[in-house]
N, C-alpha and C positions, 0 to 999 in steps of 0.2 A: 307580604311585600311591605319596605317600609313607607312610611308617610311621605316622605321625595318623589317615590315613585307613584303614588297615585293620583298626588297631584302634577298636572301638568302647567300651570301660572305662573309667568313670570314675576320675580320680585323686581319691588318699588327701588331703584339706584341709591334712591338719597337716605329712603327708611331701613330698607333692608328686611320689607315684609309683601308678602305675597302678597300684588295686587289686585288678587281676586281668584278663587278656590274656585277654579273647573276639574271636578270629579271625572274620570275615562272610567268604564267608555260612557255611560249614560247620559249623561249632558252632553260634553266633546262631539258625539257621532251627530245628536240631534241637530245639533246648533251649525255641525260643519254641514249637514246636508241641505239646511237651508243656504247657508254661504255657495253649492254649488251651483243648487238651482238657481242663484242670484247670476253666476258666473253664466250660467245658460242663457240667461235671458238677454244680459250683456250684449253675447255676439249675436242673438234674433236678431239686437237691434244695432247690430253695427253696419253699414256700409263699407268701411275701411277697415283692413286691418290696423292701421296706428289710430282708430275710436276703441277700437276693441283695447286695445295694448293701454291706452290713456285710464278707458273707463275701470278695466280692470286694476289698474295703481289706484284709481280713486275710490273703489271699491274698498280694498284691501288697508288704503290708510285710512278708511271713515269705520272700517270695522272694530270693534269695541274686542271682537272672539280675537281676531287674528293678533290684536294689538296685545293682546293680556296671558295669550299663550308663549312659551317659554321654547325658543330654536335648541336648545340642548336641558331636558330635565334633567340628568346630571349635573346642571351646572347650570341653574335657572339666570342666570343673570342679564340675558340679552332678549327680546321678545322677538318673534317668529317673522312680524312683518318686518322691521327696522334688520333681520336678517336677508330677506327674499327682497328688500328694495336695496339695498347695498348690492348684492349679488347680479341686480341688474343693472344698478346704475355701474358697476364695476366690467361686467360684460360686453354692456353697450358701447364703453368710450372704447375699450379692448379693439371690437368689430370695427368701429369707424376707422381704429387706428391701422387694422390689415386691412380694410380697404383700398386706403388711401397708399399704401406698401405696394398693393398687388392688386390691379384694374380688374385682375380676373378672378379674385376670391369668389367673389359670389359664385359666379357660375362652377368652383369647384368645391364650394360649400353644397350645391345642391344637388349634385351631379351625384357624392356621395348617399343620398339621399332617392336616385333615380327619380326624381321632380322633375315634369316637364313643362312646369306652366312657368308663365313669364313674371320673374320678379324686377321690380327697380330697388332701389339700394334701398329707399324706406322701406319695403314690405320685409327683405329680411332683417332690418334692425325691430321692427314691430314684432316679429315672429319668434325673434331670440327673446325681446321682451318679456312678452306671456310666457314662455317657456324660462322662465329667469324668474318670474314673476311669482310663479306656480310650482315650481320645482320641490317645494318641501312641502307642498299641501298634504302630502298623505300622512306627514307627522303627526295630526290627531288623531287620526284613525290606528296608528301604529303600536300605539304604548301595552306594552300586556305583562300580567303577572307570566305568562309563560318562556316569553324571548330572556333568552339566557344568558346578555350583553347587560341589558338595561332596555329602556326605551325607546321609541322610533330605530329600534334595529331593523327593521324590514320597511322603514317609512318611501324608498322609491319602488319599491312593487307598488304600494298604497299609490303611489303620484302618479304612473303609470296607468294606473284600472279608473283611477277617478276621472285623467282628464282622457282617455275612450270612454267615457262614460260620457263627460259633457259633450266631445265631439259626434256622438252617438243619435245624440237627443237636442240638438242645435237644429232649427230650422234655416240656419244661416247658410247662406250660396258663397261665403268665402272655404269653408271648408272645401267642397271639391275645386271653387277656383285657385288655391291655392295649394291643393293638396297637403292639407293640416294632419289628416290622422298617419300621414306615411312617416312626420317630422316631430310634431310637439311632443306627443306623447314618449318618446322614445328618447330626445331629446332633454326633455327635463328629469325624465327619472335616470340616465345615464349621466349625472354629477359629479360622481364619485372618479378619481382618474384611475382604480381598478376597471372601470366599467365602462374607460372610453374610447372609441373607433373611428370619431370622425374628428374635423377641425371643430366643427359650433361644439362636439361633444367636451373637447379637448379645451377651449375656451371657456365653457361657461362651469369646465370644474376648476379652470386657474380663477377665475372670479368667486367663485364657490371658495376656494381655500383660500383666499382675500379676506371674503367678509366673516369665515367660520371663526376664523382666527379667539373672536371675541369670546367663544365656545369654551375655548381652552387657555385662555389666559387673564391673571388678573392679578391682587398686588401680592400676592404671593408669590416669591419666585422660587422657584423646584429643582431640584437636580435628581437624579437617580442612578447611583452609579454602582454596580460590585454589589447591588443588595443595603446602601446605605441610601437613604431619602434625607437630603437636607434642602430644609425650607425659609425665607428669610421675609420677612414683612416689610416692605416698601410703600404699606399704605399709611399717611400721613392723616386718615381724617377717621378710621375704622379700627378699631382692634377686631382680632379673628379668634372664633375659637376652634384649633383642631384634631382630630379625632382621626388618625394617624391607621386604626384597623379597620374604621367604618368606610373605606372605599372598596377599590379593587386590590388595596394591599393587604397583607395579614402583618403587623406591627410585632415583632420582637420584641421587642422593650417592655419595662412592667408597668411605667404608664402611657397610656397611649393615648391621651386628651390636655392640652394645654391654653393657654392664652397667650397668642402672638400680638403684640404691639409694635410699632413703627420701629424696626432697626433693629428689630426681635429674629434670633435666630434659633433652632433647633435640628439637631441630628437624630437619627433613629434605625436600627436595623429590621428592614422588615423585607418579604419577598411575597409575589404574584401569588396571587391568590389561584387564578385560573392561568397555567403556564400555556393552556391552547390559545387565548383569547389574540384579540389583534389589536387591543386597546384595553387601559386598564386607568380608573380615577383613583389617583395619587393620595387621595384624602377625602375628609369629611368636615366642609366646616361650616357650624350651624348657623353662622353670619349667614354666609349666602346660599343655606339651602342643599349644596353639593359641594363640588371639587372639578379641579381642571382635570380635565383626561388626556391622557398622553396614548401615544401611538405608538402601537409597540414593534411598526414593521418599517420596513427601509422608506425614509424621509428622503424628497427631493427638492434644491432650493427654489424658491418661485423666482422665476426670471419675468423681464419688461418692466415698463413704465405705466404711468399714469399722469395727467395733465392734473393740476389741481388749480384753482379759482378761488381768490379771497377779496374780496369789497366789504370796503366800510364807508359810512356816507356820514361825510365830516361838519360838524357845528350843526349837529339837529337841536341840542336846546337853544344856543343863538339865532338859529334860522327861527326855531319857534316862536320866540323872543320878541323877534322885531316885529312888535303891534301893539296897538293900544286899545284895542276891541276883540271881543270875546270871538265872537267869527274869524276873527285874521289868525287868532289862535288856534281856534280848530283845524283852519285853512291849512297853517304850518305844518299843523299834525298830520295831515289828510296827503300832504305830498311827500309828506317823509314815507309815510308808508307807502307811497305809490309806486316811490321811484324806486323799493327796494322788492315791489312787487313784480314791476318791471322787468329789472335784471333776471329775475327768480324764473321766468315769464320766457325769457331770451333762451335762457338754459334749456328748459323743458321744451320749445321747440327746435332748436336745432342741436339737442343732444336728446335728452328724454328728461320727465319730472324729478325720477328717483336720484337723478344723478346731483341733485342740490341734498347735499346732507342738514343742511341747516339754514335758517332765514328768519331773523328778527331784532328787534331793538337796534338796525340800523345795521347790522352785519349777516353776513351772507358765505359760506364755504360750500367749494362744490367740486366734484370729479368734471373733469372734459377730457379731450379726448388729446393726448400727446403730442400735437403736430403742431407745426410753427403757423397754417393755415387756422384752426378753431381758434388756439391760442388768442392769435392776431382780431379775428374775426369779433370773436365774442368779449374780447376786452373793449373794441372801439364800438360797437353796435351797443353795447353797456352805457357805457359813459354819453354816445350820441343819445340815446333813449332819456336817461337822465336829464340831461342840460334839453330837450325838446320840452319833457314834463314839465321841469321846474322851472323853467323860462331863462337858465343858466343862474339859478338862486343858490340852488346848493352843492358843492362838490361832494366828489368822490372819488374815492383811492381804490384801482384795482390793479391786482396784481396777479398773475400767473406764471409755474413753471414746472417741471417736472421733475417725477417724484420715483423710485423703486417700488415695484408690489411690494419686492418683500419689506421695506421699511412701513408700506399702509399697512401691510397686514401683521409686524408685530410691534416696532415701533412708533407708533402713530402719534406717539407724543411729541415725537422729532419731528413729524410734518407740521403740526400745529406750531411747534413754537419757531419751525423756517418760516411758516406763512405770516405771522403775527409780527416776527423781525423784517420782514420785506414788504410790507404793509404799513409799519409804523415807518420805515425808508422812503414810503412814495406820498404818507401824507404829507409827510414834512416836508417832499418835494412839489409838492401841488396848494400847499396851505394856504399861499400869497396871493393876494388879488391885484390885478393891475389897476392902479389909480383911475379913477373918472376922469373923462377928459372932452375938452370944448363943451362942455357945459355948464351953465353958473347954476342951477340947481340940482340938491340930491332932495331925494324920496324923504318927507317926514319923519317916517314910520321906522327905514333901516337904516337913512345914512351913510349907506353904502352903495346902493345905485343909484342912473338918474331919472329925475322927476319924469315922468310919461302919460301925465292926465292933470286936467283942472286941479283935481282934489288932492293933487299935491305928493301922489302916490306913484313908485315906478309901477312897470307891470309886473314884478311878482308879488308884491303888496297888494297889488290890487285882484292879483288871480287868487290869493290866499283871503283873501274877505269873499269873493265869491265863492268860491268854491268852502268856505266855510259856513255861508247859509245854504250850501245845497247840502250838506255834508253834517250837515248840526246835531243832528243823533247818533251818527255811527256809532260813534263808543260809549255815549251816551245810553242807548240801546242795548250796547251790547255789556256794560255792567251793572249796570243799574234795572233791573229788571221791574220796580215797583216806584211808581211816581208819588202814591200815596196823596191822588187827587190834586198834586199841583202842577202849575205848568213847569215845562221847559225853559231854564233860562235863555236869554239870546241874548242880554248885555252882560257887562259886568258886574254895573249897581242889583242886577236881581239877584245875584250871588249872596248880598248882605252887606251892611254899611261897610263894616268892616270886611275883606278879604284873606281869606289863608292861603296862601301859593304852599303846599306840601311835594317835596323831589323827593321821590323815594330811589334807593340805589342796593343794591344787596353789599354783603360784606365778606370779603376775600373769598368773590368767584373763582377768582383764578386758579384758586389751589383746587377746586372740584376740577376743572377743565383739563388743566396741564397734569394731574390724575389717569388720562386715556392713554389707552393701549391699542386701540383700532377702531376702525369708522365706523364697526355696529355698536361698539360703544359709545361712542360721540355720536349718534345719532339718535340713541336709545335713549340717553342720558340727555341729550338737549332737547328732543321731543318731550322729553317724560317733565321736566322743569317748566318748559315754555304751559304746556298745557296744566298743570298740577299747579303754576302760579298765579296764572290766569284764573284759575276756579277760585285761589283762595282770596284774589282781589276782590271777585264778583260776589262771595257769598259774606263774604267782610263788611262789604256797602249793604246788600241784604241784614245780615242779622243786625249790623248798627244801627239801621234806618225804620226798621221792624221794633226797637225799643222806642216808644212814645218820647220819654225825657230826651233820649238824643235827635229824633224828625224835630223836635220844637226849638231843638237848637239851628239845625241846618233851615229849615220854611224861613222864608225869607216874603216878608210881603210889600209890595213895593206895588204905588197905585191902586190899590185895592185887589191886587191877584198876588195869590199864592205862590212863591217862586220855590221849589225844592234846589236850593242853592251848595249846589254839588257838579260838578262836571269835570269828568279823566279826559283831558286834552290830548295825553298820551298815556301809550302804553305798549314798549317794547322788550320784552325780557322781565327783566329784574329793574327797569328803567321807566320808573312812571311819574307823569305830572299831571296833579290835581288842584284844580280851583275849589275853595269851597267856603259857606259862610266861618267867617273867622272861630266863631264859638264854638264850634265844634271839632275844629280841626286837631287838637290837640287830644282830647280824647278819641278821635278816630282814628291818628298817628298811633296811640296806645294798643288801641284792639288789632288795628293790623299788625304790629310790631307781636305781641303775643301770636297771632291766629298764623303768621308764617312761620315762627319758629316753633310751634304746637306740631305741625302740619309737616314740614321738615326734619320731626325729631328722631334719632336714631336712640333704642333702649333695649339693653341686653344686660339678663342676670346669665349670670357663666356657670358653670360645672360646681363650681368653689363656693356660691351662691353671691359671691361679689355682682355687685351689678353694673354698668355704665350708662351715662346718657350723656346727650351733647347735641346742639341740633345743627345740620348740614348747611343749611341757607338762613342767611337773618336777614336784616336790612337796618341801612340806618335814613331815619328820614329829618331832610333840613323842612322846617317850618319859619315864614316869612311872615307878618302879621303888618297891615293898612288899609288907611279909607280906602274906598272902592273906586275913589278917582285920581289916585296915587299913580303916577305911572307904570304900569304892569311890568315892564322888562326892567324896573330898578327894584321891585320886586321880586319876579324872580330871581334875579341875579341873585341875591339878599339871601333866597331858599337856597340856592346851589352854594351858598359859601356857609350856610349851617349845616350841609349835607355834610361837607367836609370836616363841618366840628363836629358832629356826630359821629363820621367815621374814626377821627381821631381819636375821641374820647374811647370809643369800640374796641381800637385795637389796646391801648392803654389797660386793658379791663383784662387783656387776654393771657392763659394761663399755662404751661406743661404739666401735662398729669404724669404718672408714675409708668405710664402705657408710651408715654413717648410722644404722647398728643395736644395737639392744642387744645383746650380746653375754652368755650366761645361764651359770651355773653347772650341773650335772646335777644341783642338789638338793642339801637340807642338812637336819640334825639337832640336834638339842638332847637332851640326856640327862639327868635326877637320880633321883635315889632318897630317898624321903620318909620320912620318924621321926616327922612329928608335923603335926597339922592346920596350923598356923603355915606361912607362904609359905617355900619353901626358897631358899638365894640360890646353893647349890653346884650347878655343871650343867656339862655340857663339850658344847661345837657341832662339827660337823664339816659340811666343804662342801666337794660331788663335784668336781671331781675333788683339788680344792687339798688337803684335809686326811686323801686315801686312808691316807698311809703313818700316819700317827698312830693311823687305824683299824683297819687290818692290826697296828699293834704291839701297841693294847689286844685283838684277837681274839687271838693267841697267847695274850697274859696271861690271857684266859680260859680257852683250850684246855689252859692248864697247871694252873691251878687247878680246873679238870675230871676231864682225864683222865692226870693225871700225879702218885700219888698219895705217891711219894716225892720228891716238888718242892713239895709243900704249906709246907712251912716258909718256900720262897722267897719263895711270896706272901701269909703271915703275917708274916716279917721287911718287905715293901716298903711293908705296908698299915699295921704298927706302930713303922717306925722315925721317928725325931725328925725335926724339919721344920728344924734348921740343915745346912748345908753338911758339917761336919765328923763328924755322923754319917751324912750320906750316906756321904761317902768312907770314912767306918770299915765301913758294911756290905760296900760296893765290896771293899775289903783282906781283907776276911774271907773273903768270897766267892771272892775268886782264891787266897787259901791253904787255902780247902776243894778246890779243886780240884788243886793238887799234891798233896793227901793224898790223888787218887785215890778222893776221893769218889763211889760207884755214884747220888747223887743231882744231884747235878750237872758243867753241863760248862761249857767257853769259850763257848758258845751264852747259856746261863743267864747269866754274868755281862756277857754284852755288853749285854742286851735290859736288864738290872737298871739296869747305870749307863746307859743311852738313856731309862730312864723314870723314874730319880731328876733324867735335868738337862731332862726334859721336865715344867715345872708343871700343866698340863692333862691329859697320861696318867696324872702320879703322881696328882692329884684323882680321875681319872673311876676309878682302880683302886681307890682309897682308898674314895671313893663307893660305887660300887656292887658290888663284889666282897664284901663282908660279907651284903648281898642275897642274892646268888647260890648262896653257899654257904649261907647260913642253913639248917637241919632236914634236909641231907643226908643220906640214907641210908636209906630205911626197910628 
């Protein structure tokens, strides 16, 4: 058997390497049968069927097995869970929607079934759940050298005997109250619409060919026609390599392996390998592991709709923004994420969890349920939740309408970009705020509502300072794992005389995004980012803070305590805002900038022994540099317009390769340091890998103005000599006759790096810049 097939691990979207080698059956069996025992234990302790139906999605998304296994090894590119939670979030809104068509479904949904115990409308939406939920669990158990399709050929036998097995060995009183072993099990392994007899059987296989979709389709597009297979590359971020006899085909041609690039086409005569079969993979290609399978028996089109939900929660770094203290910043953070928790929240009870395909950095996409009633319902119960949270601080744009299955299921790139276009329609229709009125004072802090307390503060200034000392760790905590014995900041000044406000922002998301073909992709693909970016923020602070020379730059000691001056304010996506002492920020800018694009790299040598690399996600980060009693929101502001020169300079940098590709930079930076509200125009960019050595020459110039304190005149002579040539050269001549006089302060080191960044205009700036920062209040 070949090596596809005996692993079954999903690969990583962005790397295009298996995210982790589980060997069938010997690991696989072990590992699934603690997962069912878990699954057992589940309904002991449910009460309700919708606890049971909950706990089991939360089960299933906290699992590491379910997550990393792969819903078609043929064609690893989707993971098993992000399959089976589409298939129910897609089911479910289905059900709500013939509900509400036909008062009497239920009772002829169950009737089918000869049930005679009493359901209300939750119990069957919780029952279709688990049975949606569970429906392809017996795919690890199924994979064998002996089935003579491929893998998971026999996977709903497997579904069937495993969940009589839990119903078997449950001590739970829902099972006969509800009569479960007559339904679920019977239920979830009849998916397939060869295999279905009732209406739920009949439904939860059109949801099933919804979310498979991902299975069988990707930026390859296929035709097979007469015995001819022509293929065409429409991926814009990937070349492919493929191997035209390695599927279910036998390839004619006399070479049967090539490299497809972006708008790369090839034809080939090849025929079925196996003429009994009922499916057959079109190819082989070592990018991802397999090939899309096609279907070799009579296809019918998917008919209905689906409701779809899009919010985005507008002016989070402005809402962040308005404060002058380190708590009203957290505070900001702590309701952005609330109110997006909120909605996430609204969803999952009155539709189900699974049904939010995505939620972070302030945006949210979700299936509901097609009726002018949810629609209505859960767009105003949204936005009322929101403005109760936020105290009416921050808006939101939500939008919903209906969608074709069959465009979810093959188009889905077409949903995302209706939902994005009618989203950017309603922010721009809600942007405005009504003037303040009969009031002669606004809020200090935002200037934009009115005063509601002595202190001069409205109430959501004032809820965000509270709620920012009750809240002062949260992400504090949660990336920063290692304090290194000092306290927790709680002002600003502990930060460090000096302040770095760092925005970090990734670089041409979009084109990964608008890349989907279906919601188990955009769900598999946004999961795997959100969580895989988060790790490498967290482990980024970790190894930086874990080298001595860089904690000695971040400690900040203010009143005789220790302050570790560092704090992620936010962190949504690929959208994060860090406070940190000034001295360090810029080399911590550097190591993240590398450690994402390391982490997101894509590397393939090909057949031909050519190789590629390129990496999928970068970032570019604005860095803001001032005293610590500078006002914070002229500050940041300051960062979010170097974000933008960063970005600039990023794309500037970017390249078409021979494959048809863009070709990316590792990430780029922008730098100034600020003196006064007034926009600053002095900034220096640097972009990975092109402007390392510039970067490396201004880190010295720091490390010497640091810790090298009989060298301090060096970088007071560099920062105050004249801007003509002629006293360049006159510091240069001095500097080398200081050193024949066997000066213990300097060496031939010192004068090389002096004239390298008098005849460099950008080093001498960025030192000139911001080195007066740096050192500002040294010493207490």
């Amino acid at each position: 058997m070949n090596q596809k097939n005996q692993n079954i691990g999903v690969s990583d979207w962005f790397t295009k390497k298996i995210k982790e080698d589980i060997d069938y059956p010997e690991q696989s069996n072990k590992t699934l049968d603690v997962f069912i025992n878990d699954i057992i234990g589940i309904l002991d302790n449910s009460k309700k069927l919708s606890d049971a139906a909950d706990d089991i999605y939360d089960k299933l998304e906290k699992s590491e097995f379910i997550n990393n296994i792969c819903s078609d090894s043929r064609f690893p590119i989707c993971s098993l869970f992000h399959h089976m939670k589409n298939t129910s979030a897609v089911a479910t809104c289905i059900l709500f929607q013939n509900i509400a068509k036909d008062k009497s479904y239920l009772e002829k949904c169950l009737k089918e079934y000869d049930i005679k115990a009493d359901y209300a409308e939750k119990d069957l939406v919780s029952l279709l759940r688990i049975a949606a939920l569970l429906h392809d669990i017996g795919k690890p158990r199924s994979s064998s050298k002996k089935v003579r399709y491929g893998p998971y050929y026999h996977h709903t036998t497997q579904t069937r005997e495993i969940l009589e097995h839990i119903l078997e060995n449950t001590s739970s009183n829902l099972v006969e109250k509800y009569e479960l072993n007559k339904i679920v099990p019977k239920l979830a392994a009849q998916h397939h619409s060869r295999d279905t007899s009732t209406k739920l059987e009949r439904l939860l296989s059109k949801a099933d060919t919804v979310a498979s979709a991902a299975d069988r389709i990707n930026e390859i597009d296929s035709n097979l026609e007469n015995g001819n297979l022509h293929l065409e590359s429409k991926d814009k971020i990937f070349p492919h390599e493929i191997n035209c006899d390695a599927g279910g085909m036998k390839c004619l041609e006399k070479n049967h392996t090539t490299v497809l690039g972006n708008g790369s086409t090839i034809d080939c005569k090849v025929e079925i390998k196996d003429p009994t079969a009922n499916s057959a993979q079109l190819f082989y290609d070592s990018v991802c592991y397999g090939g899309p399978v096609k279907y070799l028996g009579k296809t019918y089109p998917i008919s209905g709709n689906i409701g779809i939900l899009s919010l985005d929660v507008m002016g989070i770094q402005g809402f962040i923004g308005e404060a002058d203290k380190l708590n009203m910043l957290r505070g900001g953070s702590y309701f952005v994420d609330k109110v997006l928790e909120a909605a996430k929240d609204v969803i999952a009870h009155k539709v189900c969890p699974e049904a939010v395909l995505f939620w972070g950095g302030g945006n949210l996409l979700s299936f509901i349920p097609a009726t002018e009633m949810y629609r209505k319902e859960l767009k105003e119960t949204i936005e009322n939740k929101v403005k109760d949270i936020s105290n009416d601080g921050l808006q939101v744009a939500v939008i919903t309408f209906e969608e074709e299955l069959a465009n979810v299921a093959g188009q889905f790139n077409d949903t995302l970009e209706k939902s994005q276009n009618e989203l950017e329609t309603r922010k721009n229709e809600t942007r405005s705020r009504q003037p303040i009125k009969n009031t002669k004072k606004t809020c200090r802090y935002c200037a934009k509502r009115p005063e509601a307390s002595s202190g001069g503060s409205c109430k959501v200034c004032k809820e965000k300072e509270e709620k920012g000392k009750l809240a002062k760790c949260r992400l504090f905590n949660k990336y920063i794992k290692n304090t290194h014995d000092c306290s927790i900041p709680t002002e600003l000044s502990h930060l460090g005389e000096s302040i770095g406000a760092l925005v970090i922002d990734g670089n041409m998301m979009g084109r990964l995004f608008q890349q989907t073909s279906t919601p188990a992709e955009y769900t598999y693909k946004s999961h795997t980012f959100k969580t895989k970016f988060d790790k490498i923020l967290e482990d980024s602070i970790t190894t930086f803070l874990d080298q001595e020379e860089n904690l000695n730059l971040v400690k900040h000691r203010k009143e005789g305590i220790d302050y570790l001056g560092i704090d992620v304010l936010y962190a949504g996506g690929d959208d994060v805002l860090i406070l940190m002492n000034a001295k360090a920020v810029i080399q911590f800018a550097s190591h993240l900038i590398e450690n994402v694009s390391e982490e997101f790299m894509f590397k393939k040598k090909f057949y031909d022994t050519t190789t590629f690399e390129n990496p999928t996600v970068t970032i570019s980060c604005g860095i803001a540099i001032a005293d610590n009693s500078f006002p914070i929101y002229f500050l940041l502001d300051a960062a979010r317009e170097m974000e933008s020169s960063a970005k600039k300079e990023f794309r500037q940098n970017t390249s078409t390769d021979d494959y048809n590709i863009i070709k990316i930079p590792k990430g780029a930076m922008s730098v100034t340091a600020v003196n006064s509200a007034m926009p600053e125009k002095d900034h220096i960019s640097f972009v990975f890998p092109h402007d390392l050595k510039d970067l490396e020459q201004l880190s010295r110039i720091f490390d010497i103005a640091f810790y090298r304190e009989k060298s301090r005149t060096l970088i007071s002579d560099l920062v105050t000599c004249g801007n003509s040539k002629h006293e360049y050269l006159n510091l240069i001549k001095y500097m080398y006759s200081s050193v024949q006089r066997k000066s213990d302060s300097i060496n031939i080191d010192d004068c090389e790096w002096m004239a390298d960044t008098l005849c460099n205009d950008n080093l001498l700036s960025a030192s000139r810049m911001i080195i007066p920062h740096l050192l500002h209040g040294e010493g207490e």
